[in-house]
C-alpha positions in Angstrom: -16.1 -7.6 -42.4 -15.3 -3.9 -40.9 -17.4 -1.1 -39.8 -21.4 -1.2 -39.7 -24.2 -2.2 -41.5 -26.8 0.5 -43.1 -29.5 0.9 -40.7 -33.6 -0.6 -41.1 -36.0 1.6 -39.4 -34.2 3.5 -37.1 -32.3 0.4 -35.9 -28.8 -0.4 -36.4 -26.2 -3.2 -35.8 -22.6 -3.0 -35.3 -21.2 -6.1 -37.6 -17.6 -6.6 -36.6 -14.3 -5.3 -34.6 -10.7 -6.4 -34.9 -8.9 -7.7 -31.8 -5.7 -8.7 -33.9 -4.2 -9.3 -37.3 -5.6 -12.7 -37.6 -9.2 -12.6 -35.2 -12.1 -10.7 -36.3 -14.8 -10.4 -33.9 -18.5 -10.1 -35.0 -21.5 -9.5 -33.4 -25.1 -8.8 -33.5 -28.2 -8.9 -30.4 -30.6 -11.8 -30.8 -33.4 -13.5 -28.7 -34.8 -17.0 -29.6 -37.7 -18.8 -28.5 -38.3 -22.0 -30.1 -35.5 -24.2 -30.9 -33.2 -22.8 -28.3 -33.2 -24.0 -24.6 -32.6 -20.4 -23.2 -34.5 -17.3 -23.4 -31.0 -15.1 -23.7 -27.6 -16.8 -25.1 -24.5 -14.9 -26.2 -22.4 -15.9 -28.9 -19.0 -14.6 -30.2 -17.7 -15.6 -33.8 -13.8 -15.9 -34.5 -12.8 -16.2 -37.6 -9.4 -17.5 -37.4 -7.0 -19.7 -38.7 -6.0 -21.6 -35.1 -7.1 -25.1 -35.3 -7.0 -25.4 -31.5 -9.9 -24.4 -29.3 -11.1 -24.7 -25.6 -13.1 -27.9 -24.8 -17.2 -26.7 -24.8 -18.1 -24.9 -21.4 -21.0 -22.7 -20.0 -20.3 -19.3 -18.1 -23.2 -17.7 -16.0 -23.0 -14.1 -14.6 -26.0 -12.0 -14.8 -25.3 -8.3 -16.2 -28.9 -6.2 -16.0 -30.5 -8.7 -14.0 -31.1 -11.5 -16.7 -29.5 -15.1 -16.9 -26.9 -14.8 -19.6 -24.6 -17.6 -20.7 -21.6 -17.7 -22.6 -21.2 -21.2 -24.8 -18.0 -21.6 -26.2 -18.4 -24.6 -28.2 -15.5 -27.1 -29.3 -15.0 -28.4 -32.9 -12.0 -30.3 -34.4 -12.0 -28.1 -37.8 -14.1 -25.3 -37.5 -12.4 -22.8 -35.5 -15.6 -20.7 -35.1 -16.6 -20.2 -31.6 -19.7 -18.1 -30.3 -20.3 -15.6 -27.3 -22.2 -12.2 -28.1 -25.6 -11.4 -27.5 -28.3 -12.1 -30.2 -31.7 -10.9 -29.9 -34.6 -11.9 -32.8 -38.2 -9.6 -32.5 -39.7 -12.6 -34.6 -40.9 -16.5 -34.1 -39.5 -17.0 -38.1 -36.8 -15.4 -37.9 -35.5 -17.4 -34.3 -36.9 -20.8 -36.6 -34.8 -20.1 -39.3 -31.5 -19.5 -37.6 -31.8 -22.0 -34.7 -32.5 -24.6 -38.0 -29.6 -23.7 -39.9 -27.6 -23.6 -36.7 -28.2 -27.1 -36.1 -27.8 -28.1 -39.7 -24.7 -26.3 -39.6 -22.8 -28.2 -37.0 -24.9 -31.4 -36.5 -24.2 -32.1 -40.0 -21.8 -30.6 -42.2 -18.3 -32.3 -42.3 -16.9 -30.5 -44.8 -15.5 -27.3 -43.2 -15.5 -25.3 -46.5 -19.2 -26.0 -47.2 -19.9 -25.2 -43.3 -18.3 -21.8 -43.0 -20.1 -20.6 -46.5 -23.3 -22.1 -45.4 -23.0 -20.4 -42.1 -22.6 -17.1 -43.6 -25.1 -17.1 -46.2 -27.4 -18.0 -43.6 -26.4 -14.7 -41.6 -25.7 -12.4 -44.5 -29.9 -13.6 -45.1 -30.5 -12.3 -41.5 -29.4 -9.2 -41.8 -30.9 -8.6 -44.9 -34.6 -9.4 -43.7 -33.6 -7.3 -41.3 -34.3 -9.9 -38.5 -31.2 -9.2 -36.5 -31.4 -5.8 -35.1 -29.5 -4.0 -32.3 -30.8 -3.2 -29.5 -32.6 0.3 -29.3 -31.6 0.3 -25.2 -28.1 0.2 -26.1 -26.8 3.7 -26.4 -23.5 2.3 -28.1 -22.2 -1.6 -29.2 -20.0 -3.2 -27.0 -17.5 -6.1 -27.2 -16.9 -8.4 -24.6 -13.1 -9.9 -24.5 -14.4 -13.2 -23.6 -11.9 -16.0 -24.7 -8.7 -14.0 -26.3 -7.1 -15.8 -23.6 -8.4 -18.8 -23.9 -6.8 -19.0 -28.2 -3.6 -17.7 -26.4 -3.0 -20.2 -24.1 -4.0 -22.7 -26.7 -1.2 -21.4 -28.5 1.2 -21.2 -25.0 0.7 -24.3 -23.9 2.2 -26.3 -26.9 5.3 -24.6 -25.6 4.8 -25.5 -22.4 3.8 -24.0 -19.2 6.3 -21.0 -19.2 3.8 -18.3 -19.4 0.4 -17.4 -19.2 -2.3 -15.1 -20.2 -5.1 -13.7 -17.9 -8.5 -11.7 -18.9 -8.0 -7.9 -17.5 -10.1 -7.7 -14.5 -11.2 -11.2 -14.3 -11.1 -13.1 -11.1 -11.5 -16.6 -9.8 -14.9 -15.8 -8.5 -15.8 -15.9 -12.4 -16.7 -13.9 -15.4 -18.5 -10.3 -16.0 -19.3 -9.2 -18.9 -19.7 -5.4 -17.6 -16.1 -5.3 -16.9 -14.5 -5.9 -20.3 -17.0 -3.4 -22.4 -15.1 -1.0 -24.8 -17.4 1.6 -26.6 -16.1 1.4 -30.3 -17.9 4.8 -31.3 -15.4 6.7 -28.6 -12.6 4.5 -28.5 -12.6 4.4 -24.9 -13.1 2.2 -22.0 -13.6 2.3 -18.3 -11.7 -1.3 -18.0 -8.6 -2.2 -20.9 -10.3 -5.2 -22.3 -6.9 -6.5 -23.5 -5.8 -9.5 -21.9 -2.0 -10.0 -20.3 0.6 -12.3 -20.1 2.4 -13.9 -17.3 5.8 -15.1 -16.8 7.5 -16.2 -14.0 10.3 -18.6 -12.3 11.4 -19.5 -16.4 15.3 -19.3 -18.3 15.2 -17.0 -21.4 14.8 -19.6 -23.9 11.3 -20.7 -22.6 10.2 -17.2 -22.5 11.4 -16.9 -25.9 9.7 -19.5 -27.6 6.4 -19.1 -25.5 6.2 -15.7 -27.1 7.5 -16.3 -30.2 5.0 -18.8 -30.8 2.3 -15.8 -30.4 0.6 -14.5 -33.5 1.7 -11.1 -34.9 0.7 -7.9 -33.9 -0.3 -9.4 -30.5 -1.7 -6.7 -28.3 -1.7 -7.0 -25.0 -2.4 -5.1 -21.4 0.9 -6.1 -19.9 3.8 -8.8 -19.9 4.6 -9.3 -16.9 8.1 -11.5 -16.8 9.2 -11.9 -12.8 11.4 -14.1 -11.0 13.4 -15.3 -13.6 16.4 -16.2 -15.3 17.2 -13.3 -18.3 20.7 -12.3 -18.4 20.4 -10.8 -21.9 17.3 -9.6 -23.7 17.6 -11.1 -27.5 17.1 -8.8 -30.5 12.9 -10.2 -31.1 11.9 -11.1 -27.9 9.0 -8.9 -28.1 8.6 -8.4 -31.8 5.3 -10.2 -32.5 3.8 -8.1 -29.1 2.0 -4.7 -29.0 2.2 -4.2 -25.4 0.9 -1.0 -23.6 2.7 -2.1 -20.2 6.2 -4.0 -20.5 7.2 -5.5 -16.6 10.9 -7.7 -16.4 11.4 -7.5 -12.8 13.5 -9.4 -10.5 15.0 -11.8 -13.7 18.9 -10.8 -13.1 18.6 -8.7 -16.7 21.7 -7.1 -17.4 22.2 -6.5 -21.6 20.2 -6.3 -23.9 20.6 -6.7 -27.6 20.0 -3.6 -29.9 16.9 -2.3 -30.7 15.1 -5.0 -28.6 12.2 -2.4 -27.8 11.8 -0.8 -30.7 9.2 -3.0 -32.4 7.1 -2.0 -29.5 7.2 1.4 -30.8 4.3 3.7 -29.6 2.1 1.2 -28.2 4.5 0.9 -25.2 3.4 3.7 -22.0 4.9 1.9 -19.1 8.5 -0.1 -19.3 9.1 -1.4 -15.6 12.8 -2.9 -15.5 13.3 -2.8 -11.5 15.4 -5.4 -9.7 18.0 -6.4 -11.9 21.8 -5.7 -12.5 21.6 -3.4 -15.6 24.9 -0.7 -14.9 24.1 1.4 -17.9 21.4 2.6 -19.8 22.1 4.3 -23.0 19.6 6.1 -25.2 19.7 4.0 -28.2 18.1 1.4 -25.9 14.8 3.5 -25.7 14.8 4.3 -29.3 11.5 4.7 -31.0 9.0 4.4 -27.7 7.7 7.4 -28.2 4.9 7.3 -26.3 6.7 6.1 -23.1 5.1 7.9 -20.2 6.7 5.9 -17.0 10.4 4.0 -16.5 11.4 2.6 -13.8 14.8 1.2 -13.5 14.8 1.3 -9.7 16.5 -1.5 -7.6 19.6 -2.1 -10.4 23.7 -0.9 -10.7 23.9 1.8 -12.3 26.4 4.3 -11.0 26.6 7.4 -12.9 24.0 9.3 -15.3 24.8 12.1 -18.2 23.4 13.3 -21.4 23.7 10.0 -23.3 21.8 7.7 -20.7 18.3 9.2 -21.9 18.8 11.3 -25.1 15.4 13.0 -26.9 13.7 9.8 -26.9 11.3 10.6 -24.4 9.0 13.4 -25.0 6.4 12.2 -23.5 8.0 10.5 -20.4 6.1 11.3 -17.5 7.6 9.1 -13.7 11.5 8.2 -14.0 11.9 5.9 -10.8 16.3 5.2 -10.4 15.9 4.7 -6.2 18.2 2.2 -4.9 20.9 2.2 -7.4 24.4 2.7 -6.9 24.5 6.4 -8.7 27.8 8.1 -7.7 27.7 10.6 -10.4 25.1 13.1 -12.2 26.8 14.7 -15.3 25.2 18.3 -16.1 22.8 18.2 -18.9 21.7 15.0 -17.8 17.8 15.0 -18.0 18.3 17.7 -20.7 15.9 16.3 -22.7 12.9 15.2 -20.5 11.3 18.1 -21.0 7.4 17.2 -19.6 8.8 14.9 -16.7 6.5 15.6 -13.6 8.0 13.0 -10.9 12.1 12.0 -11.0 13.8 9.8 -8.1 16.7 9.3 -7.2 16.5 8.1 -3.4 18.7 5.8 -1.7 21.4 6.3 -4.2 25.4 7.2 -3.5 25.2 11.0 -4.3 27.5 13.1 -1.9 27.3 16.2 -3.8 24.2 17.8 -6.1 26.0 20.0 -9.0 24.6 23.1 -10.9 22.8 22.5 -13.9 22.0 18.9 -13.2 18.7 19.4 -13.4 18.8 21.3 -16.3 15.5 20.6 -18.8 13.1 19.6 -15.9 11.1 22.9 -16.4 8.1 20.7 -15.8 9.1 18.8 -12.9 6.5 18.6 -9.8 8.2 16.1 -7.5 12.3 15.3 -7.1 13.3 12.9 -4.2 16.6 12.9 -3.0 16.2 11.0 -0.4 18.7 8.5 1.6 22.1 9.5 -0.3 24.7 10.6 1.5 24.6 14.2 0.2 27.1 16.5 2.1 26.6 19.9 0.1 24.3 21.0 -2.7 25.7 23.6 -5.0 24.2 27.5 -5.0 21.7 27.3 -8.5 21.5 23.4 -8.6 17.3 23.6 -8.3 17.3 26.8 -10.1 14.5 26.3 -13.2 12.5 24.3 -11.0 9.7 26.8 -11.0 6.8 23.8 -11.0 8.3 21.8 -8.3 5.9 20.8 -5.8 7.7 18.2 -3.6 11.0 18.8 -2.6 13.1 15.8 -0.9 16.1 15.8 1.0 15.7 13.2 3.6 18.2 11.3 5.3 21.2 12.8 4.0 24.0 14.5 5.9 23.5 18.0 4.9 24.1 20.7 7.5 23.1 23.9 5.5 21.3 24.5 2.2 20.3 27.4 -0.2 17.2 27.1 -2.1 16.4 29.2 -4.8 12.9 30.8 -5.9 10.2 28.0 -5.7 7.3 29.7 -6.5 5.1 26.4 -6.9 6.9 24.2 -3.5 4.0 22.9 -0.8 6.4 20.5 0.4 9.9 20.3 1.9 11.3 17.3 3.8 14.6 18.2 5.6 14.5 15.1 8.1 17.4 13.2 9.1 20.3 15.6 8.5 22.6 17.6 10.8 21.5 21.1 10.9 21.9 22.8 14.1 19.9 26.1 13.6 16.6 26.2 11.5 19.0 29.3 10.2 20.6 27.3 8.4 18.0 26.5 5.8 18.5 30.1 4.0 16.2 30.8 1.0 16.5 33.4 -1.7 12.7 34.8 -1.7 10.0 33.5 1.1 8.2 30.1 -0.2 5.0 31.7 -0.2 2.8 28.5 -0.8 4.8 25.8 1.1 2.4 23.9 3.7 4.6 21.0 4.8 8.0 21.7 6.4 9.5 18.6 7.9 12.7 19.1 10.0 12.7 15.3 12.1 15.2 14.2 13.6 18.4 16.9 13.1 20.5 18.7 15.7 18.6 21.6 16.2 19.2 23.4 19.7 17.1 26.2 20.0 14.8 28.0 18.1 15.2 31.8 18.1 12.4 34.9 17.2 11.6 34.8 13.8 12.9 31.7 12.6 9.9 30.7 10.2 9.3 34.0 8.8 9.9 32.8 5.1 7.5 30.3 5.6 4.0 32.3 5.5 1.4 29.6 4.7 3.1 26.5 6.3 0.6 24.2 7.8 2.4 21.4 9.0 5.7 22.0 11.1 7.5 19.3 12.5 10.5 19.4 14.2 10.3 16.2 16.4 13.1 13.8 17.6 16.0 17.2 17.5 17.8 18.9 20.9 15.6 21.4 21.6 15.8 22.7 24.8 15.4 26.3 24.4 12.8 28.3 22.9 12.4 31.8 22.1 8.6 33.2 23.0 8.6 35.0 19.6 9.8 32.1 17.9 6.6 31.3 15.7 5.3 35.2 15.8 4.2 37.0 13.0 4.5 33.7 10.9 2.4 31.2 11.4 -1.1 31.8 11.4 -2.5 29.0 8.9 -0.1 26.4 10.9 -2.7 23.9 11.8 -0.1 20.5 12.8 2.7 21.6 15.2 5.1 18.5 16.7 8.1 19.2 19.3 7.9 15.4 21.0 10.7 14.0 21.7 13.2 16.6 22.3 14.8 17.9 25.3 12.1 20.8 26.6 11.6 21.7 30.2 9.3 24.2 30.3 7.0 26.3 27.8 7.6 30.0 28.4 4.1 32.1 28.0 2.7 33.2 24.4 4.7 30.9 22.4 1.3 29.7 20.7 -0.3 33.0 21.4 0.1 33.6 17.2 -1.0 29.8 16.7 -4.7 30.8 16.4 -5.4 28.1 13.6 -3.4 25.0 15.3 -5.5 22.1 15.8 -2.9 19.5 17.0 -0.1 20.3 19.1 2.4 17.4 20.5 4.6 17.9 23.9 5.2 14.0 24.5 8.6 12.7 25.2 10.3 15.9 26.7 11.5 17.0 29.8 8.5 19.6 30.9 7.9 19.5 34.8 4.9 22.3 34.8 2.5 24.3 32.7 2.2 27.8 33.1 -1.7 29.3 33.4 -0.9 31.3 29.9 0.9 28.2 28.1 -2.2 27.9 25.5 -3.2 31.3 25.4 -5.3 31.9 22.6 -5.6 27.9 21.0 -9.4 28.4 20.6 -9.2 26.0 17.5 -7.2 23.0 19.3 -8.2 19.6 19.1 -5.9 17.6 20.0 -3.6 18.0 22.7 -0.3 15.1 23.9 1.4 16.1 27.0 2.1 12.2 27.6 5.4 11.2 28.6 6.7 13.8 30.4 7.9 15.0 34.0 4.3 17.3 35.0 4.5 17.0 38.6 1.6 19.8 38.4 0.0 22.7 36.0 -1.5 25.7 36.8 -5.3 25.0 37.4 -6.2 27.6 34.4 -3.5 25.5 32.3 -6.4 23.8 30.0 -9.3 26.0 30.2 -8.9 27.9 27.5 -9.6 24.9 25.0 -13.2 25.7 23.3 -12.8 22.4 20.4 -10.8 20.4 21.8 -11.2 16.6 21.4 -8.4 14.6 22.8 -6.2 15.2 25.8 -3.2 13.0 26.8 -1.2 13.7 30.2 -0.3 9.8 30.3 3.0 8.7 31.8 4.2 12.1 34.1 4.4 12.1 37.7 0.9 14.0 38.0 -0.6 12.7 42.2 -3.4 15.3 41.9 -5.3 17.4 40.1 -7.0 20.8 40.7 -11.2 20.1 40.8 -11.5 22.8 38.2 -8.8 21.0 36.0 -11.1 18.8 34.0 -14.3 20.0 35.2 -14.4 23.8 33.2 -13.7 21.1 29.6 -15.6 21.8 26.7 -18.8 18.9 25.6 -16.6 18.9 22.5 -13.7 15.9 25.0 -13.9 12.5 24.0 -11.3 11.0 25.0 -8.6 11.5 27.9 -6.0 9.6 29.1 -4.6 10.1 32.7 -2.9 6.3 32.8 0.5 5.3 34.3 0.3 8.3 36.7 0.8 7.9 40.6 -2.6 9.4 41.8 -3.2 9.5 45.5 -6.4 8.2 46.1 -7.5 11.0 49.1 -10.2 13.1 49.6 -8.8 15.6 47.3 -9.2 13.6 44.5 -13.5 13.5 45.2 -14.2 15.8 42.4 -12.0 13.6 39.9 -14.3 10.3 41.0 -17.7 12.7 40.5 -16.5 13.1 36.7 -15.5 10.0 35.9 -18.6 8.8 37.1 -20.6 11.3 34.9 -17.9 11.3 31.8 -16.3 7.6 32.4 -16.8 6.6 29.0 -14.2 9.3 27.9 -11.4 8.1 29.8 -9.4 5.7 27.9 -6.9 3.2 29.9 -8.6 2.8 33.0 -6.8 0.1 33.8 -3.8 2.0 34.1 -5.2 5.1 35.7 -4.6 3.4 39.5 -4.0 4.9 42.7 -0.6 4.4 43.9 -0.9 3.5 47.6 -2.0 0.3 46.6 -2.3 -0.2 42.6 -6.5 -0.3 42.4 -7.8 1.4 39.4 -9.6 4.7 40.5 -12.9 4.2 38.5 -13.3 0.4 40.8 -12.8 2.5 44.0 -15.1 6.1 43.1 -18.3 5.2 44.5 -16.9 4.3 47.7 -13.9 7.3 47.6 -17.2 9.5 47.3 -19.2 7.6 50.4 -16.3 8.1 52.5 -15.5 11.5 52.1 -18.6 12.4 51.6 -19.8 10.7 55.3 -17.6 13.5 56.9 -14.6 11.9 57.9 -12.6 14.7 57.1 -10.4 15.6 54.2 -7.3 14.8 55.2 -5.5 11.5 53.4 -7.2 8.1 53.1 -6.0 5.1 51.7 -9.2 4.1 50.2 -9.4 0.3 48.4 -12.3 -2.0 48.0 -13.7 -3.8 50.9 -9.9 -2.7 52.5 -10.4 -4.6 55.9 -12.1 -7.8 54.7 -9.8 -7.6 52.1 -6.7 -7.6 54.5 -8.2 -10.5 56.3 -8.7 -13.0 53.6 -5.5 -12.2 51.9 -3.6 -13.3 55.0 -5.7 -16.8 55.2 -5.2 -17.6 51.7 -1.2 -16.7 51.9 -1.1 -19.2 55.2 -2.7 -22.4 52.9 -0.5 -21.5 50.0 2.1 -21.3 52.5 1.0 -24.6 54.2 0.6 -26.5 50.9 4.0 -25.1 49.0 5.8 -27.0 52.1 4.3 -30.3 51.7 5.0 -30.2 47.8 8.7 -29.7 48.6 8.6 -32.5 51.6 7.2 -35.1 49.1 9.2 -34.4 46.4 12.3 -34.7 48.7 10.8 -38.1 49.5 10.8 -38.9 45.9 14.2 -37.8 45.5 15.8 -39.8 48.3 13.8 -43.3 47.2 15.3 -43.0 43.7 18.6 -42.7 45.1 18.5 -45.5 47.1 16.9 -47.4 43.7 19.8 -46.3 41.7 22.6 -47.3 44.7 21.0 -50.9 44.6 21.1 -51.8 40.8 24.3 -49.6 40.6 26.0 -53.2 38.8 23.7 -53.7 35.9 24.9 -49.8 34.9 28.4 -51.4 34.1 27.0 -53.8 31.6 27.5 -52.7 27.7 24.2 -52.4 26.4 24.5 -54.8 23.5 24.9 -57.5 26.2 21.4 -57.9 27.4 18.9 -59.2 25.1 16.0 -57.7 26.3 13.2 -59.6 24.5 13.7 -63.0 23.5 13.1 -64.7 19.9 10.9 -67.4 19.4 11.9 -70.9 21.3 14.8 -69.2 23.0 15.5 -69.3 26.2 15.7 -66.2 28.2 19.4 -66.1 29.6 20.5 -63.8 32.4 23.9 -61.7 31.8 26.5 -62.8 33.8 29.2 -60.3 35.0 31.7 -59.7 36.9 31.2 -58.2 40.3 34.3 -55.8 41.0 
């Protein structure tokens, strides 16, 4: 039973759709009305030669707002079971099938005589033209329903080493929407194919689990984790046509010849990650043509060259070896892997990068080198590159590099080596589109005029975590206009000399925390119209000019936490754009005076905007400012002059009461010590009287009595 049916009246039906070799699923839309309890019920038809089926159940979900069920019913020899949707337009027609229905299975016990009558009954359906598909449907669907259900039938008999699981169903329960393929297109929003499970089993269970499978098995994934798979036998996998293959963390280390190749090209996504495999060869690979991502991450392998991957792999899209043990990259390696887009190789042994190592990767967008130990790269070793997007060198020990033309690079990530001079990073032409330069945590001293001149469209600079100390005004001129993300914390910078962000015009955050800067200079942020975010925190600002931070027209945020700030200018805060939510002046000695008036006037008109209150305190006596404002502005407000005020709460009635409740405590810690002293010296005199029985062994002294025995006293000895 393949492809459709001719059509009646404008209406057409969808008859049948292979799943596998040996399990044909038909279908048509019905509704009856008479002899059948519901107004909807979906049925789906294997024809199939399994013998074992699911015990009858009932599955309710509600796709376009109507009751649907789906009743898989049980027989002993009739491996039929029902599930798609049936729809009759006629009180005869829904008589006539609901009748034969229940003659069919109420009845019949011969299973030859059932399955002809069955089909006669709905060949004579379709050719009154009583089953029709629905005009609403713009294409026929098929649900995967209960695939899983005839594979674990099959699984179980070898026991509970694997399972299989419906794509995209949960334990909440069952939608039909979610496992719809249109057949017309040959595509889907969700693979209807179920997968298989595997996990905390020895080989030999695997084996026979999956052997026991049907040919031709097709299948979203096999997923085999947590086990116990030294070596990978010849037909593990040779009834299975599986789009992802998964062995992870099952100690895999050989495998037998050709043991993917009956996957062939229905194999995009082999996942061996987590083992000990030490070589790869390419007659491993052989015949997955189609392969578009490996990952062999996590293993032992120590050294790649032109044999480890061959031509096998046209297609090959992701190559994932991080946290191997690679040592060495012969030249011509990836030769072949001509449309790979992502390769890496982090947190491997590498110390040096050769020439023509890359050699092939004209397509490559993303290369992590990441966590090696690389000392030097050679002059030409990126050269061919001319897609690359991502560039990786992280966490290496690399104090100079040449990079060659790279038209295409938006990213570069230099962190964690040792260069001393952003010099050092020479380039043959100016990377005209890179927008990410990341130079974290290096040795970098100083930063001179013109460093980041081949860097014209960089957006995000950050040079955080180095030994800066000195830097030149014209260090960003004439460069970096588009930078909008600029980080210098935690470095070793005492002071900001004018226009170094005069050229900044575009910068929106800017981060100062964690360095050494005692003052800001009125011309500091000259010309940072755009800035929004502003971190100062963490640093020695004793004071800044009162012009410092007026020159902010967006910005949002403003941290000057942690610094040894005691007071503020009243046009500091008070000339801030509308645009300032949030401001953090916490875990700074303020001194609470008269001075400081203008500062309680703005927190009482802005004091949702400060942030830490708790911490913002004066330091006389450790009271948060926003708890004392009111009465700091009644005081100096009542003319009592200026000059300095320690200023707390209630401070006199305060005093008072604090020195009647330290007297009790006082009064009532003594007698606490006095009695237990008491207590002390009465167990001593306790312990001095019975100081005898201590000397008896323990097993002496019957301590309760059995029946009709006579308590007895131990005698002993007095010495």
């Amino acid at each position: 039973l393949t492809g459709k049916w001719p059509s009646y009246g404008g209406d057409r039906i969808d008859l049948c759709h292979c799943l596998s070799a040996s399990v044909v699923t038909c279908f048509v839309r019905t509704r009856y009305d008479q002899h059948c309890s519901q107004t909807t019920d979906v049925l789906l038809f294997y024809f199939g030669t399994r013998t074992q089926v699911p015990p009858a159940t009932c599955i309710q979900s509600q796709p376009s707002g109507r009751r649907t069920y789906i009743r898989l019913l049980d027989f002993e020899k009739l491996s039929i079971f029902f599930s798609l949707l049936f729809t009759f337009h006629d009180s005869t027609s829904t008589t006539i099938f609901c009748r034969l229905m229940h003659s069919l299975f109420a009845s019949m016990t011969n299973e030859k005589v059932a399955q002809t009558l069955f089909l006669l009954c709905f060949a004579s359906l379709v050719a009154s033209e009583s089953i029709l598909h629905s005009s609403s449907s713009s294409s026929p669907v098929v649900v995967d329903v209960d695939v899983c259900t005839s594979i674990n039938a099959i699984l179980n008999v070898q026991g509970d080493a694997c399972r299989c699981f419906a794509s995209g169903i949960g334990s909440g329960g069952l939608h039909i929407a979610e496992h719809v393929v249109h057949l017309e297109n040959n595509s889907s929003t969700l693979d209807p194919l179920p997968w298989i499970g595997c996990t905390r089993e020895r080989m030999p269970a695997i084996y026979r689990a999956l052997d026991a499978l049907p040919n031709d098995t097709k299948l979203h994934k096999l997923w085999i984790w947590d086990s116990l798979v030294p070596v990978v036998p010849q037909k593990l996998f040779a009834k299975l046509k599986v789009k992802n293959l998964i062995l992870e963390g099952s100690h895999v280390g050989q495998f037998f010849p050709n043991v993917f190749k009956s996957l062939g090209n229905s194999l995009e996504v082999l996942i061996l990650k987590s083992n000990i495999i030490y070589r790869v060869d390419a007659s491993l690979f052989e015949g997955l043509t189609d392969l578009r991502v490996l990952d062999l991450s996590s293993n032992q392998l120590s050294q790649l060259g032109p044999s480890s991957f061959g031509g096998n792999f046209s297609k090959l899209k992701t190559l994932n070896l991080h946290h191997n043990n690679i040592s060495i990259i012969k030249e011509d390696a990836f030769r072949y892997l001509e449309n790979l887009e992502t390769l890496n190789l982090a947190y491997n042994n590498l110390q040096i990068v050769e020439v023509n190592v890359f050699n092939g990767l004209k397509n490559l967008r993303y290369l992590s080198l990441e966590g090696n130990n690389i000392e030097s790269i050679a002059l030409g070793a990126f050269d061919g590159l001319l897609h690359l997007q991502s560039l990786n060198l992280g966490q290496n020990a690399l104090t100079t590099v040449q990079l060659p033309t790279l038209p295409n690079l938006r990213e570069l990530l230099l962190n964690n080596n040792s260069f001393q001079r952003v010099g050092d990073i020479k380039v043959h032409s100016a990377l005209q589109a890179l927008e990410s330069f990341y130079l974290d945590e290096n040795e970098i001293v100083q930063l001179d005029a013109n460093q980041f001149l081949p860097f014209p469209s960089i957006k995000v600079l950050s040079l955080a975590s180095n030994r800066l100390s000195n830097l030149h005004p014209d260090a960003f001129k004439g460069c970096c206009s588009t930078l909008e993300v600029l980080s210098l914390q935690r470095n070793h910078i005492e002071s900001l000399p004018d226009g170094l962000f005069a050229s900044l015009g575009n910068l929106s955050k800017l981060f100062l925390s964690e360095n050494n800067l005692t003052n800001l200079d009125e011309n500091v942020f000259y010309g940072m119209e755009q800035l929004n975010v502003l971190s100062v925190s963490h640093n020695r600002l004793k004071a800044f000019h009162r012009r410092a931070l007026v020159n902010f027209q967006a910005l949002e945020k403003l941290y000057l936490n942690d610094n040894q700030l005691r007071t503020m200018d009243n046009s500091s805060l008070t000339d801030m754009p509308d645009s300032l939510y949030l401001l953090d002046l916490s875990d700074n000695p303020w001194r609470c005076d008269c001075e400081l008036i203008w500062l309680a006037h703005w927190m009482r008109e802005k004091g949702d905007v400060l942030v830490n209150d708790a911490m913002t305190q004066c330091v006389e006596n450790s009271i948060q400012i926003k708890a004392i404002a009111d009465d700091l502005i009644s005081y100096c407000e009542s003319g009592n002059g200026t000059a300095y005020g320690h200023l707390s709460r209630n401070d006199n009635s305060n005093d008072y009461w604090i020195s009647v409740f330290g007297i009790l405590l006082s009064v009532v810690s003594l007698l606490i010590l006095a009695s237990i002293a008491l207590l002390y010296v009465q167990d001593g005199r306790l312990l001095a009287k019975y100081n005898d029985l201590k000397r008896i062994p323990s097993d002496m002294v019957t301590l309760i009595p059995q029946r009709n025995e006579r308590i007895l006293y131990p005698i002993y000895e007095k010495n």
